[in-house]
C-alpha positions in Angstrom: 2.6 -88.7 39.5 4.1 -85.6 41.5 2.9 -82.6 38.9 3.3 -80.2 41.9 6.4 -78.5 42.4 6.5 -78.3 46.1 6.3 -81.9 46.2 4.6 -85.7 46.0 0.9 -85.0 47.9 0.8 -81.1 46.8 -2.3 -79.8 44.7 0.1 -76.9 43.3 0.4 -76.4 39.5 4.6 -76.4 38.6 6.5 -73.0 39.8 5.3 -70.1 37.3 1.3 -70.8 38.1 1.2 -70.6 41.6 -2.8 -71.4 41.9 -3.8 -73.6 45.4 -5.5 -76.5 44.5 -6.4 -76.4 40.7 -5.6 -79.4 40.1 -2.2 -79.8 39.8 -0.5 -79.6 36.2 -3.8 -80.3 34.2 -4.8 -76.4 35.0 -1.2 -75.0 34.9 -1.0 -76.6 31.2 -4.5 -75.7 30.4 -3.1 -71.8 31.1 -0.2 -72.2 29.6 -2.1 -73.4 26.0 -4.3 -70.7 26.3 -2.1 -67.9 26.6 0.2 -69.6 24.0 -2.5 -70.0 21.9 -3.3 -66.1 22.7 0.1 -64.7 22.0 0.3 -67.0 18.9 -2.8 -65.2 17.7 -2.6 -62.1 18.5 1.3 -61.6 17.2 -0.1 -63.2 14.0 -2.9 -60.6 13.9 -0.9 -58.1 14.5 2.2 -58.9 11.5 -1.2 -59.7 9.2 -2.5 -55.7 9.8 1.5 -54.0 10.5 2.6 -54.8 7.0 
């Protein structure tokens, strides 16, 4: 299971989360639900209070 995007025995997340040795694509998608969950949140927040 080659998560990496360097390659097969490479602890690197895919290409936008360039972390060494997190890993792999457990951390990389932990990060990228976080911040989605963020920006989901926050934009909601934000149209809830604009209008």
């Amino acid at each position: 299971m080659s998560y990496g995007y360097p390659g097969c025995g490479y602890p690197y997340p895919p290409y936008p989360y360039p972390y060494p040795g997190y890993g792999g694509g457990y951390f990389a998608l932990i990060v990228v639900l976080l911040v989605l969950l963020l920006v989901i949140g926050g934009g909601y927040y934000y149209y809830a209070n604009y209008r």
